[in-house]
C-alpha positions as CSV (number, residue, x, y, z in Angstrom):
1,X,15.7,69.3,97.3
2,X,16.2,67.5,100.9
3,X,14.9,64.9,100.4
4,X,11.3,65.8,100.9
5,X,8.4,63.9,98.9
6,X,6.5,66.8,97.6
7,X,2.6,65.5,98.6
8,X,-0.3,65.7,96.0
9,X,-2.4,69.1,95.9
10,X,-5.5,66.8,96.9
11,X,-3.7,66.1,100.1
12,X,-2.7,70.0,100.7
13,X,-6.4,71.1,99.8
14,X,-8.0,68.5,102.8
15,X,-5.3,69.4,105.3
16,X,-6.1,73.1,104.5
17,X,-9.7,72.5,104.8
18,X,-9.0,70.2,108.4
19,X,-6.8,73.2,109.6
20,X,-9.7,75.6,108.7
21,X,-12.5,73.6,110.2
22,X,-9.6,73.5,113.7
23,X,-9.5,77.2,113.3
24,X,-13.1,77.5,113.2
25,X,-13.4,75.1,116.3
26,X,-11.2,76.9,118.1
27,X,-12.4,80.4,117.5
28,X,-16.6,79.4,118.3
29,X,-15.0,77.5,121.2
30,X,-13.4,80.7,122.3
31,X,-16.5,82.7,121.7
32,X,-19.1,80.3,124.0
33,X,-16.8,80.5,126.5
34,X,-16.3,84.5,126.8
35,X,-20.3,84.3,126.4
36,X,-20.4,82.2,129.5
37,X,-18.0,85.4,131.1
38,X,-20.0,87.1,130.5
39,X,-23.3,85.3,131.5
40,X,-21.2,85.0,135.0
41,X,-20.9,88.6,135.1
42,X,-24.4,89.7,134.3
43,X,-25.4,87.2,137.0
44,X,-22.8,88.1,139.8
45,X,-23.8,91.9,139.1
46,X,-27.1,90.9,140.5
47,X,-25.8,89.8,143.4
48,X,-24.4,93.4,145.3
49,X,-23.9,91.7,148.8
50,X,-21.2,89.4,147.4
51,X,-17.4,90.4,148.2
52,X,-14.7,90.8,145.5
53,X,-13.4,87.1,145.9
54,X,-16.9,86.4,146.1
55,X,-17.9,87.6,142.9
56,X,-14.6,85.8,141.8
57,X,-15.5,82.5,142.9
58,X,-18.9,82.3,141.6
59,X,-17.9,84.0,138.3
60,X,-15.4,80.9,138.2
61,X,-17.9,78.2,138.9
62,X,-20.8,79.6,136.9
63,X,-18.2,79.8,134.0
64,X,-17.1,76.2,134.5
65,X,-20.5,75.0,135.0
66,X,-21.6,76.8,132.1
67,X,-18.9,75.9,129.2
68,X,-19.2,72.4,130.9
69,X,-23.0,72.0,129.6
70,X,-21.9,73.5,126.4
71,X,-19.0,70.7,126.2
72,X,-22.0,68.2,126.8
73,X,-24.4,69.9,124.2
74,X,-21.8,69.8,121.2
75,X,-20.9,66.4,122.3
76,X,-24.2,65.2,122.1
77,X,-24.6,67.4,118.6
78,X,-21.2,66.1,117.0
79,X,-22.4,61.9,117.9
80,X,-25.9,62.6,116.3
81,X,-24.5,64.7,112.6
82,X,-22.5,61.5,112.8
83,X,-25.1,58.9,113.1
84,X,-27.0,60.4,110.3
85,X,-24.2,61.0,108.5
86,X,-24.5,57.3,108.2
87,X,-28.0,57.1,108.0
88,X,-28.2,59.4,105.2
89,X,-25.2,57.5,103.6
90,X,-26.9,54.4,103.5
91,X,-30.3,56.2,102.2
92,X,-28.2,57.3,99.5
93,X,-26.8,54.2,98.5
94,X,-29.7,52.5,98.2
95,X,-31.5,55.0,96.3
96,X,-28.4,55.1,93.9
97,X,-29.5,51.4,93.7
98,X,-32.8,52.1,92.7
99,X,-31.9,54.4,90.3
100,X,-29.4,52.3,88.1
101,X,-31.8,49.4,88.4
102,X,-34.5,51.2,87.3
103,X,-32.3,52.9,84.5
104,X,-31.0,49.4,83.6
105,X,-34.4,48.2,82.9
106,X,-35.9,51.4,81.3
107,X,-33.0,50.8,78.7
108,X,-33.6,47.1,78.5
109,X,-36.9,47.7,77.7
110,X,-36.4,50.6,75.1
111,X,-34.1,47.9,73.7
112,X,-36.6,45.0,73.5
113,X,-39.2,47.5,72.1
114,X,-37.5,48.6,69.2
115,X,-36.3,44.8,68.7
116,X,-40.1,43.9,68.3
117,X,-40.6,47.2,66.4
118,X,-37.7,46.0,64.2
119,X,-39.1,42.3,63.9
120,X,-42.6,43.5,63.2
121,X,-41.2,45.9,60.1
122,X,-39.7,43.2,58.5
């Protein structure tokens, strides 16, 4: 060996899964933006009167303007699944909380019952 500190499989398995989720990104990325083409096609095609750089130019700009808004959109997506990422986090916490208290004092009270059911036989 080189040298190289081999890393844990944990560490391969979540850069696989980050390079998957990139992938992903980058492939519905790709697609919104050839469905904006082709929004900027359909639209231009309605317009006959418009010259060849024309159609070009307003193809362009209706493409920009168009993945722009989607840019905003998934923006505004991505910031609220991580504010209730956190909000369910802390929902979850608490009701983990709950749970162990209650289960702590379900037990404590199984356990004082059978002490006064073992006091009471004597």
């Amino acid at each position: 060996m080189s040298g190289e500190k081999r890393r844990p499989p944990a560490d391969a398995d979540a850069e696989s899964a980050r390079g998957l989720a990139q992938m992903e990104g980058y492939l519905l990325w790709n697609a919104e933006v050839e469905q904006a083409r082709r929004l900027a096609r359909r639209f231009t095609d309605q317009l006959p009167w418009l010259t060849t750089a024309q159609r070009e130019d307003v193809e362009r700009v209706y493409t920009a303007e168009r993945t722009a808004e989607s840019r905003a959109v998934l923006t505004r997506i991505a910031a609220r699944a991580l504010q209730l990422r956190g909000e369910y986090t802390d929902r979850y916490r608490r009701l983990r909380a709950r749970c162990v208290a209650a289960a702590v004092v379900c037990a404590g009270a199984a356990g004082g019952a059978c002490g006064v059911v073992g006091y009471l036989a004597r």
